[in-house]
C-alpha positions in Angstrom: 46.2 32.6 -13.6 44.7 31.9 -10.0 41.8 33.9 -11.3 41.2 32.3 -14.4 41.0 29.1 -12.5 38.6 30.0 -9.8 36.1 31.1 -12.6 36.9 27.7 -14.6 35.9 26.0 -11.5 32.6 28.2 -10.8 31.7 27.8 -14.7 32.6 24.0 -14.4 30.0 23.8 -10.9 27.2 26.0 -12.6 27.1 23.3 -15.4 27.2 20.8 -13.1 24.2 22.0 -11.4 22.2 22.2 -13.8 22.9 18.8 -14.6 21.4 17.7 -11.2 17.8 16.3 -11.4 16.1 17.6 -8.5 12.8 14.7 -7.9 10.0 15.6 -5.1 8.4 13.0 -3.9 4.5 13.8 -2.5 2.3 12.2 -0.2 -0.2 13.8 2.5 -1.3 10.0 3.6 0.0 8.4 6.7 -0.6 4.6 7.3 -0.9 1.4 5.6 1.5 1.3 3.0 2.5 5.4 2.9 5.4 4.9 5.1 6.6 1.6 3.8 6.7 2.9 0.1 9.0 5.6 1.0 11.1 3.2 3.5 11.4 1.1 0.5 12.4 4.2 -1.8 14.8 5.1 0.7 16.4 1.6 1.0 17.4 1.6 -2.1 18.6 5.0 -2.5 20.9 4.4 0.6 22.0 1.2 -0.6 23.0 2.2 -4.3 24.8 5.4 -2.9 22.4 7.9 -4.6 23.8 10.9 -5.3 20.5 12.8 -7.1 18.4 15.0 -4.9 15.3 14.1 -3.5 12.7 15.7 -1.6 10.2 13.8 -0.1 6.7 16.0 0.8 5.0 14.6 3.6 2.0 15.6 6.4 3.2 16.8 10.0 1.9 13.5 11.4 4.4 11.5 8.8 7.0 12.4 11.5 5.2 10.6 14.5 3.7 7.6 13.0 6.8 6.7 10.7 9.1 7.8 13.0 11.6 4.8 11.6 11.5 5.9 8.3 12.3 9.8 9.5 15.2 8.3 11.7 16.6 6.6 8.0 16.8 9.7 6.8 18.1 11.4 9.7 20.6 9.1 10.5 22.0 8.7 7.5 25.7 10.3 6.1 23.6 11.4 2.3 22.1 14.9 2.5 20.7 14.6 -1.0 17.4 12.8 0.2 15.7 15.1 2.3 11.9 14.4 4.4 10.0 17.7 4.6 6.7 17.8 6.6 4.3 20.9 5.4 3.6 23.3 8.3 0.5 22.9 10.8 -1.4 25.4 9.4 -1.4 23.6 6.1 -2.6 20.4 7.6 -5.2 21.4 9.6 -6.7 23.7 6.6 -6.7 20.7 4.9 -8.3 18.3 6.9 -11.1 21.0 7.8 -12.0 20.7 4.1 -15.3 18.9 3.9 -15.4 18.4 0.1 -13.3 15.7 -1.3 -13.2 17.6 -4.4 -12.2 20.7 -2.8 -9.3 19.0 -1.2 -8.3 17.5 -4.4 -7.6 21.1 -5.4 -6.4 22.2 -2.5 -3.9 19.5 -2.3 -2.4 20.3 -5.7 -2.1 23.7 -4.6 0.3 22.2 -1.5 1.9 20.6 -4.1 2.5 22.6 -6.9 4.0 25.8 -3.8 6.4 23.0 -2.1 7.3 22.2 -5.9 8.2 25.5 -7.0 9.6 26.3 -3.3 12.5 23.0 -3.7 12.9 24.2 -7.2 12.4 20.7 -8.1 12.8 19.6 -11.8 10.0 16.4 -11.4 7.1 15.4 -8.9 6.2 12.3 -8.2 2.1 11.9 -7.0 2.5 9.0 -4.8 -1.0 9.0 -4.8 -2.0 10.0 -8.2 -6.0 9.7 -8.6 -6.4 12.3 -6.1 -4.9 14.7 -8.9 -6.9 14.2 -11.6 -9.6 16.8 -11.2 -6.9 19.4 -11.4 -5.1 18.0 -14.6 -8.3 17.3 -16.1 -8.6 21.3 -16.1 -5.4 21.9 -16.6 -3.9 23.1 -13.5 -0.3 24.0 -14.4 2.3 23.1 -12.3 6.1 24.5 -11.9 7.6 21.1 -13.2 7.2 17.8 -14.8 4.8 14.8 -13.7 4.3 11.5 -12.7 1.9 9.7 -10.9 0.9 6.5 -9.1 -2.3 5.1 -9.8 -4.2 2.8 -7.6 -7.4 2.0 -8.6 -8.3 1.2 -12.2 -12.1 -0.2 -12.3 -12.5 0.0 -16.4 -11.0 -3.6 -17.1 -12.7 -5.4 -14.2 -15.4 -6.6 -16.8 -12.4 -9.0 -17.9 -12.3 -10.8 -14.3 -14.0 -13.4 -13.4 -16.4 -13.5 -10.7 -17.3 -9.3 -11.6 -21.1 -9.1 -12.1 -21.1 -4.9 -12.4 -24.3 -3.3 -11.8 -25.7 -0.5 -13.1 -23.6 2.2 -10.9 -20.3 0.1 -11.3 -20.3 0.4 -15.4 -21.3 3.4 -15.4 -18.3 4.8 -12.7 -16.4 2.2 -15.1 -17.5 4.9 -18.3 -16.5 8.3 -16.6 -12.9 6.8 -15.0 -12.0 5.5 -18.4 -13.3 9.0 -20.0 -11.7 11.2 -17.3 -8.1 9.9 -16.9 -8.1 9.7 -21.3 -8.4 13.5 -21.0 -5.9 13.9 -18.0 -3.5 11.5 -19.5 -3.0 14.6 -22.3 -1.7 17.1 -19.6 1.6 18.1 -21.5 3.2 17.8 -18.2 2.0 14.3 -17.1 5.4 12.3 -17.8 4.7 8.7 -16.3 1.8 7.0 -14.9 3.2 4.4 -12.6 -0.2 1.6 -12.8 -0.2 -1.4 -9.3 -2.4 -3.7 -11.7 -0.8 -4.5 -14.0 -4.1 -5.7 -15.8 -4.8 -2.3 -16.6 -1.5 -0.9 -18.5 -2.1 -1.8 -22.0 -6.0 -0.1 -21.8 -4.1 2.9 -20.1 -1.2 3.1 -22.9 -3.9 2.8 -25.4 -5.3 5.9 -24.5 -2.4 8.0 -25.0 0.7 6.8 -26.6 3.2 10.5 -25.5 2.3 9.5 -21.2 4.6 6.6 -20.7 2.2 3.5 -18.5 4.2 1.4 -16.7 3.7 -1.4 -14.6 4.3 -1.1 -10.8 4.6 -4.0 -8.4 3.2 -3.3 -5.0 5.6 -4.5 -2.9 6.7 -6.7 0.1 9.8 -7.4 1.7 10.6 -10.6 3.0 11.5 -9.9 6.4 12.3 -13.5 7.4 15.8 -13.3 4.8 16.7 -10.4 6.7 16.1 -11.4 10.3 17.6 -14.0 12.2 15.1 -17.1 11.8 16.0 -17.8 15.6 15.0 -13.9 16.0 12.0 -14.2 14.5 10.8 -17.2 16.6 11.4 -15.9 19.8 9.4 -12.7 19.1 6.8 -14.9 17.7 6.8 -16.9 21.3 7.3 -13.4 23.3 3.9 -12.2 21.0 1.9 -15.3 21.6 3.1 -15.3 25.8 2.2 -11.6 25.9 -1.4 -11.7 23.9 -2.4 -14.9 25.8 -3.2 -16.7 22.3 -3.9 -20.4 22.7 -1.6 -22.2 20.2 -3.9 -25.4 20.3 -6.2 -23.2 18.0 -6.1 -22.5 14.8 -5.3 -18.4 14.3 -7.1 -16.2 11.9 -5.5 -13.1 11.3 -7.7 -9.6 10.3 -5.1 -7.2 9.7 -5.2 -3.3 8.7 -7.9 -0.5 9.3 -10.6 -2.6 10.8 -13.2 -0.7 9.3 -16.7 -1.9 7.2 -14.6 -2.0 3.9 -12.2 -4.3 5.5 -15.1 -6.7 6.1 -14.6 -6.7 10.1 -18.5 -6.6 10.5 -19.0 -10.2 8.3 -16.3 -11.7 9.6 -17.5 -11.2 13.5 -21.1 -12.5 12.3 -19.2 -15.5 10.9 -17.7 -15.8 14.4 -21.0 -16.5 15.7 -22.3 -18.3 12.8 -19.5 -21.6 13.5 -20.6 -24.8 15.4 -19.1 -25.2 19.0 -16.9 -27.7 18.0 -15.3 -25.5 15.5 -15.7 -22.5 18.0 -13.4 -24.4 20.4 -10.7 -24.9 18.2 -10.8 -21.2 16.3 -8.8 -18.3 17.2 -9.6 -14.6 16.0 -6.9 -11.9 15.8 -7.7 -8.7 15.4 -4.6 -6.6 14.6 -4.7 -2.5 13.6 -6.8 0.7 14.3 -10.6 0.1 15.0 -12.5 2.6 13.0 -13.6 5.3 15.3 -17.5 5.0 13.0 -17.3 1.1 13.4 -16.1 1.0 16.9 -19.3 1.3 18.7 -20.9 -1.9 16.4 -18.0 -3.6 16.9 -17.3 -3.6 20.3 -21.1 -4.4 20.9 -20.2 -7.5 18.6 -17.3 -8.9 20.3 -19.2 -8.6 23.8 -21.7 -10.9 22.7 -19.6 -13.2 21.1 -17.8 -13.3 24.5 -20.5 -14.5 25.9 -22.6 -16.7 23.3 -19.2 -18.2 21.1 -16.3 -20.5 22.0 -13.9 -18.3 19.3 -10.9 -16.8 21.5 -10.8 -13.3 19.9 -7.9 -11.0 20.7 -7.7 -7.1 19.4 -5.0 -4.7 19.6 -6.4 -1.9 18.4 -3.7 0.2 17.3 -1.0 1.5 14.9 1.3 -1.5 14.6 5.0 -0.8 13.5 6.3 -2.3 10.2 9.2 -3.7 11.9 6.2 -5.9 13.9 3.9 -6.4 11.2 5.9 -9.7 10.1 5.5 -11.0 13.2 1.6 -11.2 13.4 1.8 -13.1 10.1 4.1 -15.4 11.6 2.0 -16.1 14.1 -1.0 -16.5 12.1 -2.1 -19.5 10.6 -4.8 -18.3 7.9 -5.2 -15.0 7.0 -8.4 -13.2 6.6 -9.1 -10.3 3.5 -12.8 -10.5 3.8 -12.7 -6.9 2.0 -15.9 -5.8 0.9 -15.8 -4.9 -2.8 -12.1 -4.1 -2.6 -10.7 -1.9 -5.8 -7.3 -2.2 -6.4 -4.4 -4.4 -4.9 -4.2 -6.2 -1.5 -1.0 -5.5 0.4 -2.0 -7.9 2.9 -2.2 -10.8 0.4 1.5 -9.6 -0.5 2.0 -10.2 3.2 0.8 -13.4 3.5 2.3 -15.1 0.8 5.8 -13.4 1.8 5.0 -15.1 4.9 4.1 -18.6 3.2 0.7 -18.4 4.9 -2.8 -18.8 2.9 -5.5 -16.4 3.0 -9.4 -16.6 3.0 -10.3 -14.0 0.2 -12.9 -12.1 -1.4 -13.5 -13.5 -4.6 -14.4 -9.9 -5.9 -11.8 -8.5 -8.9 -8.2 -7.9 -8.8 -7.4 -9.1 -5.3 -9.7 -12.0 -5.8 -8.1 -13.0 -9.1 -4.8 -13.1 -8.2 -5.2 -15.2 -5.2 -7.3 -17.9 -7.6 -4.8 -17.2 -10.3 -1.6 -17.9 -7.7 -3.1 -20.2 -5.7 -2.3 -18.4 -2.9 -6.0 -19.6 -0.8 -9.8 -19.7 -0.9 -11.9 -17.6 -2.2 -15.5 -17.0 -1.3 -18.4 -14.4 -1.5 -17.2 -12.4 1.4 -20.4 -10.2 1.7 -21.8 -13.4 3.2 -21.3 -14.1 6.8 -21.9 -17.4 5.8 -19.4 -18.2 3.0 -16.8 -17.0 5.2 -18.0 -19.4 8.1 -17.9 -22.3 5.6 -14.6 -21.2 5.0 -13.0 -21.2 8.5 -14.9 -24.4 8.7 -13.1 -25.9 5.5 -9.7 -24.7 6.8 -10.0 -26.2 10.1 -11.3 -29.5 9.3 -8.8 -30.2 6.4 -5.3 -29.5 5.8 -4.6 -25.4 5.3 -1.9 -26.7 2.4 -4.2 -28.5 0.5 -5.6 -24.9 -0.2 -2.8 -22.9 -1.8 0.6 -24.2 -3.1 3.4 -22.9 -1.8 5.8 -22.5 -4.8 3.7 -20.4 -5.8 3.1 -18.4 -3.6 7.0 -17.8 -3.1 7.0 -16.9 -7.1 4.4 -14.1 -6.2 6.2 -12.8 -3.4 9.3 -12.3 -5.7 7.3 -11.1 -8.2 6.9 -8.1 -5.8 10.0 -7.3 -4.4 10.6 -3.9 -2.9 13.9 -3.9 -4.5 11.7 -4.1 -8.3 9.2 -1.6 -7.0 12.2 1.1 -5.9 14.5 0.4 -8.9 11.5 0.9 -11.4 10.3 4.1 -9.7 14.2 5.8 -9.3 14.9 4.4 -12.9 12.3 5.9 -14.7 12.3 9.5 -12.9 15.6 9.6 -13.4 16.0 8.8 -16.9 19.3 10.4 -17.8 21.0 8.4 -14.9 23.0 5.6 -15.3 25.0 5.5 -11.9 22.5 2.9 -10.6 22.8 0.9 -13.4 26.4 0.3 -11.7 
C-alpha cells in the first residue's frame, strides 16, 4: 500500500512538472534601462508571490553595475527566479567581435546553448532587433519566442515634423521588408512593440505573431520614498555638487555621447547672452563617452573661461536608487537627442518627476512631448534653437510650457507595474495565479 502510494506521489510530481512553464529571460546589455527592466520584472514577481520559473541570462558585468538588482534576487526567500551571468570567456569572445552582424549571430548562439542548457520552455529577447538576422534565416532555436522591439522607423512618415531623406525611406523599406519575413519564424510567439504607433503596421504583417503594445516604464519614486527623504538628499546633492540654487538648472542625463546631443547643447552654452549666462546652470549627469571625451572636455574648458553658465559633470554610472534625485533637483530637463529612434526614458523621467523638458522635435520622442504637453520642442541639431530655448525658459515661467496634469496622466500611462504585468501575463499564458 506504502508502495503504491509513493509511485502515486512520483506520478502526481512528474505531471506536475511538466505543467511548470520554465521562461528565460535574455539580455547581454548593461546600462540605461537593462537593469531597471529586469528590477521592475522582478518587483513584480516578488510582490505577486510567483511561483513559475525564471531564468534571467545576463553579461558578467550585469553583476557589478546592477549590483541592486542581483542583491533582489539574492536576498530574496523564491528560488524560482534565478540571475545567471554567461562565463568570461563568452563575453570577451563577444565583445572582440568587430562585425555587428557577426555578433548578432553569435549572440543567438549564447542564447539558443543557455536556452537548451535551463531547458527552458520560452525566451524572451529583451532586446529583440538584434535577433533578426538569424530568424530572418531561420536559425532554430530549442524553444518558443518572444521579443522586445525598440526601434520601429517604417511609420515615422505619419509624425509630424519627419522630413526623411533619401537614406531614411529607404532603411524605412528594408526594416518593414525584413521584420515581415522574420515575423513568420514558426517559433516567434510575441513581439512586445515600446511605440505603440507602430503595432497595428506590425500586426498587419502577420496575423499568427501576436504584436502587443509595451509601455516603457517609470516608477514614481517620490510615492515610495519619504517626501521629507527625498528633500534632504536633494539638499545633501545640491551642498555636495556646489550647485547654485539662485540659477535655473538644466539637466543632461544618460550616456553623454554625440547622439545624446551633448556637443549642441555645450555650443548653446556659449551661444547665451551674459545676462542669461549668469542665471543658467548646466548639469551634466552619466558616463562621458570615451570617443567624445576629448571634444568635450576641450569644450567645457573654454566655456570656463569665456561663459557665465555654472556647468557641473559627474561623469559616471549613476545608481537607479539616485537617478530620481537629479531630476528633483533639476528644473528643466534637456533631451537634445540627435535624430533619436525610438522612445525617451528620460522624458518618462521627467514627467514622473513633474519637471518639463527641452526636446528634439524629431519623431516619436518629439511627438509625444508636443502631443502631452510635457515641454518645448525645437530643432535640436541647432545650437541655436536650443539657446533660444534655455532663453525662453528662463525669461518666462517654466509652467507656462507644459501642463502638469498631463504630464501626471503620461507618467501613469507608463507604470512599471503595466509594463511587468503585461510582459509575465502574456509569456505565461496558461497562468491565472496572478490574476489573483
Amino acid at each position: 500500500m506504502h508502495n503504491t502510494q509513493q509511485l502515486t506521489n512520483i506520478i502526481a510530481a512528474n505531471e506536475q512538472s511538466k505543467k511548470v512553464k520554465k521562461i528565460m529571460l535574455f539580455d547581454l546589455i548593461t546600462g540605461g534601462h537593462h537593469g531597471s527592466y529586469i528590477q521592475h520584472i522582478l518587483n513584480y514577481c516578488y510582490q505577486k508571490e510567483f511561483t513559475q520559473s525564471i531564468d534571467i541570462v545576463v553579461s558578467p558585468q550585469f553583476l557589478e553595475i546592477h549590483a541592486d538588482t542581483v542583491n533582489c534576487v539574492t536576498n530574496s526567500q523564491q528560488s524560482n527566479i534565478r540571475i545567471i551571468p554567461i562565463t568570461a570567456e563568452e563575453s570577451l569572445h563577444l565583445e572582440a567581435q568587430k562585425s555587428g552582424w557577426r555578433r548578432f549571430f553569435q549572440e543567438w548562439e549564447i542564447f539558443c546553448k543557455y536556452a537548451k542548457k535551463l531547458e527552458v520552455n520560452h525566451g524572451l529577447l529583451m532586446v529583440f532587433d538584434y535577433f533578426q538576422l538569424p530568424l530572418l534565416f531561420r536559425a532554430k532555436a530549442p524553444c518558443s519566442i518572444s521579443g522586445i522591439y525598440f526601434r520601429p522607423t517604417f511609420h515615422y512618415h505619419k509624425f509630424p515634423n519627419y522630413s526623411p531623406n533619401f537614406q531614411d525611406k529607404v532603411r524605412q523599406i528594408r526594416q518593414k521588408l525584413l521584420l515581415a519575413r522574420v515575423l513568420e519564424h514558426p517559433q516567434l510567439k510575441n513581439i512586445f512593440c515600446l511605440d505603440k504607433f507602430a503595432i497595428k503596421d506590425i500586426q498587419a504583417m502577420n496575423k499568427t505573431t501576436k504584436a502587443l503594445y509595451l509601455a516603457d516604464p517609470v516608477k514614481n519614486y517620490i510615492s515610495y520614498e519619504n517626501m521629507s527623504m527625498m528633500k534632504l538628499k536633494v539638499i545633501e546633492k545640491i551642498k555636495k555638487l556646489k550647485i547654485d540654487k539662485n540659477r535655473t538648472i538644466f539637466l543632461l542625463f544618460g550616456n553623454l555621447d554625440g547622439r545624446k546631443g551633448i556637443h549642441q547643447v555645450l555650443e548653446a552654452m556659449s551661444l547665451l547672452p551674459n545676462n542669461i549666462a549668469q542665471k543658467t546652470s548646466l548639469l551634466l549627469v552619466g558616463k562621458i563617452s570615451s570617443e567624445d571625451k576629448h571634444q568635450i572636455d576641450e569644450k567645457l574648458h573654454q566655456l570656463s573661461v569665456s561663459s557665465a553658465v555654472q556647468i557641473i559633470t559627474c561623469n559616471e554610472f549613476v545608481p537607479e536608487d539616485e537617478v530620481p534625485v537629479y531630476f528633483q533637483i533639476a528644473d528643466i530637463i534637456l533631451t537634445p537627442h540627435q535624430q533619436h529612434v525610438g522612445m525617451s526614458g528620460t522624458i518618462l523621467l521627467a514627467a514622473a518627476a513633474q519637471k518639463p523638458v527641452l526636446a528634439s522635435n524629431y519623431a516619436l520622442a518629439g511627438y509625444l512631448v508636443e502631443k502631452n504637453q510635457l515641454g518645448m520642442t525645437v530643432n535640436t541639431k541647432s545650437s541655436g534653437a536650443i539657446a533660444d530655448g534655455i532663453i525662453q525658459f528662463i525669461e518666462t515661467n517654466p509652467q507656462n510650457f507644459y501642463d502638469s496634469i498631463k504630464m501626471q496622466q503620461f507618467a501613469e500611462q507608463h507604470s512599471h507595474v503595466t509594463f511587468a504585468q503585461t510582459l509575465i501575463n502574456n509569456l505565461f499564458t496558461s497562468d491565472s495565479e496572478l490574476d489573483k
